[in-house]
N, C-alpha and C positions, 0 to 999 in steps of 0.2 A: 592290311594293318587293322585291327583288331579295333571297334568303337570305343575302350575304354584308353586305349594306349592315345588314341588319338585325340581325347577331352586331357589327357595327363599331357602331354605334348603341349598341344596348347596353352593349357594354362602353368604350364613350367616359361613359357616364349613371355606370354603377361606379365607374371611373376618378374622377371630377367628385364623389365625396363629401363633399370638402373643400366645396367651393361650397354643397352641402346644408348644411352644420354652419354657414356663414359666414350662409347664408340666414336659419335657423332663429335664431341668437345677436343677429340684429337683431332679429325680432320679438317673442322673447322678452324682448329685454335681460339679458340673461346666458349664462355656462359650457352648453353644451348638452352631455350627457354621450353621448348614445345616440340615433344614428340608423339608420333601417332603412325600404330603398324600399320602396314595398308594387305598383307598377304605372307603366308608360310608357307614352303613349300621342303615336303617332309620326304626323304629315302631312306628303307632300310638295309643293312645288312649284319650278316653274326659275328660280334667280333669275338673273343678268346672267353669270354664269360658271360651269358644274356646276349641281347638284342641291344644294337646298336641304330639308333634316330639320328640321322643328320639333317637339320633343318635348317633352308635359305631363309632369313626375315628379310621381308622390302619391308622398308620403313620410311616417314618421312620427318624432317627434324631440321625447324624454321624453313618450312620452303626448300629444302634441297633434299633428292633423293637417296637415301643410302639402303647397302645393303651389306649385311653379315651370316656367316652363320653359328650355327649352337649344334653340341651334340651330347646327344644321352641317351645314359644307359641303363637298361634296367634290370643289374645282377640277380641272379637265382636268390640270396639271402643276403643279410646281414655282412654276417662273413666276409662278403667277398665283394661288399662296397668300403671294409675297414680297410681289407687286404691291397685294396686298388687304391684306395687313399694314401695309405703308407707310401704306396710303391710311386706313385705320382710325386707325391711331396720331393720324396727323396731323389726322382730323376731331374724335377725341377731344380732342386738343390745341386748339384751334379754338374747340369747345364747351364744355367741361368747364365755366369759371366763371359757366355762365349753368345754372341748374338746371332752368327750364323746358326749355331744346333739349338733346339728347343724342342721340350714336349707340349702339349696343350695345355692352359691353366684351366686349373679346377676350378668352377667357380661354384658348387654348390654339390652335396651331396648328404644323403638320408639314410638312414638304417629303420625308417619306421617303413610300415607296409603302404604300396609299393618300393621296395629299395632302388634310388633312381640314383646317380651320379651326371651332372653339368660339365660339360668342358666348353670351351671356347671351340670356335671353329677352325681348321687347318685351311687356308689358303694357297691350296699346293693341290698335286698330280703321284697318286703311288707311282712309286719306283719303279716297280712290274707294268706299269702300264705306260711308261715313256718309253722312245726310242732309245739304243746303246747309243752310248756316249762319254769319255773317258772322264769327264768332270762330272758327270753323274756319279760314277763309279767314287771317284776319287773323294765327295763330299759325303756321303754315305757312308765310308771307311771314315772319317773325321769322326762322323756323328757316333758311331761304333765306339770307337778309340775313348772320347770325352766320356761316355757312359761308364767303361771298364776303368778308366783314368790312372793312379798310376800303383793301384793294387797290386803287388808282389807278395803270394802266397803260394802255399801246396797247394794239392787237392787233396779233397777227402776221398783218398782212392778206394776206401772201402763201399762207398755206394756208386763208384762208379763202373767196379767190377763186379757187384750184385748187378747195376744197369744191364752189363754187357752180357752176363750168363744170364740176365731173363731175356733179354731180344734174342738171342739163342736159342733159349727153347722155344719160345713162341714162334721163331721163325723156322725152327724143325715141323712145325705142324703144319705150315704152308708150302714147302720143299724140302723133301726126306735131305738128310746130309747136311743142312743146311748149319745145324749148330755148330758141328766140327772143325767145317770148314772155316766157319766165320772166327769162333775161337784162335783158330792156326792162325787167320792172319790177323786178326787182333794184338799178336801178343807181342809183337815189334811195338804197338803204340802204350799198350799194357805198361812195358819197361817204365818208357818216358814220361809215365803219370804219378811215378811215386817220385820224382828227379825234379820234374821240370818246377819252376812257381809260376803257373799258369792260371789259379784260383784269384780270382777276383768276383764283383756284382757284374751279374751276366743279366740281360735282360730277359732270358728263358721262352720268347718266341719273336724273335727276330728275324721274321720273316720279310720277304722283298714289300709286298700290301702291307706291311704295319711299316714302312719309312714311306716318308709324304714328303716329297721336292718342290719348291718354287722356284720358278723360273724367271725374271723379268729381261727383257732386251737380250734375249737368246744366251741370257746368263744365269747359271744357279749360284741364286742368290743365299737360300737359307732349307738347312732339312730339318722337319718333325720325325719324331718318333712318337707312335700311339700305342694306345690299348697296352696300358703296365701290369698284365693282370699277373704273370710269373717271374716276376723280378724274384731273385736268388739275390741274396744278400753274402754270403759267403761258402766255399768248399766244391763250387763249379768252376769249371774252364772258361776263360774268354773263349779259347777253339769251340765253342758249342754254339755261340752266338753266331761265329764266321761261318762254321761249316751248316748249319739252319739257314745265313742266309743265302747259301749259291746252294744249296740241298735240291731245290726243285728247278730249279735254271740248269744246272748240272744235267739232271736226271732227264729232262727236255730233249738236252743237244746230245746226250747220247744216245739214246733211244733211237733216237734218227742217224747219229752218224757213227754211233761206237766211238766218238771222239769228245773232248769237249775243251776243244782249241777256243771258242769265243767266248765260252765261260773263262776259260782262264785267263783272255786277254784281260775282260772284267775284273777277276782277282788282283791281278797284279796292281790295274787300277786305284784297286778300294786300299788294298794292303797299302800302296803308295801312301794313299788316303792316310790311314792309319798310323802307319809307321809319322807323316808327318807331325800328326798331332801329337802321339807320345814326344817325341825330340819337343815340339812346342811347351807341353808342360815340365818336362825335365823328367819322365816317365821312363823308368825303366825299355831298353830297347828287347826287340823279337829274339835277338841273338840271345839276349838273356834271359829272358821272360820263358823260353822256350831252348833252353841250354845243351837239353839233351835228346833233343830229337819234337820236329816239329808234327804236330797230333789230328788238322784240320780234316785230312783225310779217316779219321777215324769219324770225326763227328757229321763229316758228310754222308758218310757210312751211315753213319745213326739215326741220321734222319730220313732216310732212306728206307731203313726196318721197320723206326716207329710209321711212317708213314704208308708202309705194306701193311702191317695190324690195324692200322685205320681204315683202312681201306676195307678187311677180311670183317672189322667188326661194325661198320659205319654201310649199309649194305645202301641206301640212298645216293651214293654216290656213284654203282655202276649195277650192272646186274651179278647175278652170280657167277656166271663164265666169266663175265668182262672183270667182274674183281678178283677171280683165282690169278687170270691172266695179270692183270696191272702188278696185281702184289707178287708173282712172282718175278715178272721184271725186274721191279724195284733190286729186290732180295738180290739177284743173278748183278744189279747195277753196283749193288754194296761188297759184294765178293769182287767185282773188276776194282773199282775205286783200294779197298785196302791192299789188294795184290798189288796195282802199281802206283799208286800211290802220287798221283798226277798233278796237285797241289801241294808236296815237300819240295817238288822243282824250283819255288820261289827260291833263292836266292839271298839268306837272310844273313850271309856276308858285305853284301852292298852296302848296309849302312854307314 
């Protein structure tokens, strides 16, 4: 961490001593007179836009020790501290009346130089990094479902089919044939995206690490969703959220078994999940929402591609052998997934 990030840090924690006193006046239930930090302890990692700070405060406040934390971020520009604002406000809005799903509250954020963005701290365990467990699954699908809410539109199938002939070409340059092929079996999900009203706000990287679980008394209790840097506001898929988030859990178990019977145990799970919640708000059901043929296997697909071209142009990530190999995997994983199509086996007659 970098000496200038790390005086920014800090005195963003100084700054933030209101939120200590606000922290401290809940747990106490009462007036807190006298706070005083005693230590921060700061991790980084990259979230979707800039570098992300997560910082522990110990603190002390009358004589009793607490502790929270804070995180922030420090986007490439302006830009994309307005863009993550909007996008927050609006998930908060979204979420707020349901007290199990939440995103982090904002509690400060800048467009002068350094562009920094504050969020409160998540009290929770990524998703990807818990044991399997069907109430995992199942809360996670909730937390999905409330985000999408009870949006019932087309899509703008015109950039979704520009999407799919450029992952085509590009993935013609990584495995000759590959365009062709991918197109052919595209075009069964092609049909069902001028048909279906599958277009709602899709959160645009709904990955397993951006949902955050807590757990108390071997129960999950409440899940976060982070980092809102590609919220889509309208003319995407809910399917593009679902199939991004089993996209790389998917691609794991099959790799190793040519199968991906435990990922789908997981889906069925989440979908549970999901399906719950829409019935809970009066939301439109899958049956309908997805009328004319169900699409998640394409978007697994898709992440699949985009994540071979990250691979080919992201060269940090493996050597040169090792990411011809990764990314044609992938590629060879997106041709199996649309051919059989291993996720429309849901069942979305049951409701």
């Amino acid at each position: 961490m970098k000496m200038d990030v790390q005086v920014l840090i800090q005195g963003a924690i100084h700054a933030f001593q209101y939120h200590l006193y606000d922290h401290a006046q809940r747990l106490l239930a009462r007036k807190v007179r006298d706070i005083s930090i005693l230590r921060a302890e700061t991790k980084s990692r990259q979230g979707a836009e800039g570098s992300l700070y997560i910082s522990q405060v110990y603190y002390k406040a009358d004589g009793h020790d607490f502790e929270l934390s804070m995180a922030m971020k420090f986007p490439h520009d302006a830009d994309s501290v307005r863009r993550e604002m909007m996008h927050s406000l609006l998930l908060d809005q979204r979420l707020s009346p349901y007290p199990k799903l939440a995103t982090p509250h904002l509690l400060f954020a800048s467009t002068k130089d350094p562009p920094i963005i504050v969020y409160e701290g998540v009290p929770g365990t990524n998703y990807d990094e818990l044991p399997r467990a069907p109430e995992k699954s199942f809360l996670a699908g909730q937390l999905l479902a409330a985000i999408h809410g009870n949006d019932f539109a087309k899509l703008n199938t015109d950039l979704q089919k520009d999407l799919m002939r450029y992952l085509a070409i590009k993935g013609e340059t990584v495995m000759p044939g590959f365009e062709r092929e991918f197109l052919k079996r595209c075009s069964r999900f092609a049909t069902s995206f001028g048909k279906n009203h599958e277009s709602s706000l899709i959160f645009g990287d709904f990955h397993q690490s951006n949902v955050m679980l807590v757990k108390r008394n071997d129960q999950y209790v409440q899940a976060f969703v982070i980092d809102p840097h590609y919220v889509q506001v309208a003319g995407f898929s809910r399917g593009e959220d679902i199939g991004t988030f089993f996209g790389q859990q998917a691609f794991q178990e099959w790799a190793t078994t040519r199968r991906i019977r435990l990922t789908f145990a997981d889906f069925v799970e989440f979908m549970n999940g999901y399906k719950s919640f829409l019935d809970f708000i009066n939301a439109p059901s899958l049956k309908k929402i997805f009328s004319h043929g169900f699409t998640i296997d394409y978007f697994v697909a898709q992440w699949a591609v985009m994540d071979a071209l990250d691979i080919i142009t992201n060269e940090n990530r493996f050597t040169v052998l090792e990411a011809k190999f990764e990314a044609k995997n992938r590629l060879e994983f997106a041709l199996d997934i649309l051919a059989n199509a291993p996720f429309s086996q849901l069942d979305l007659n049951s409701e």
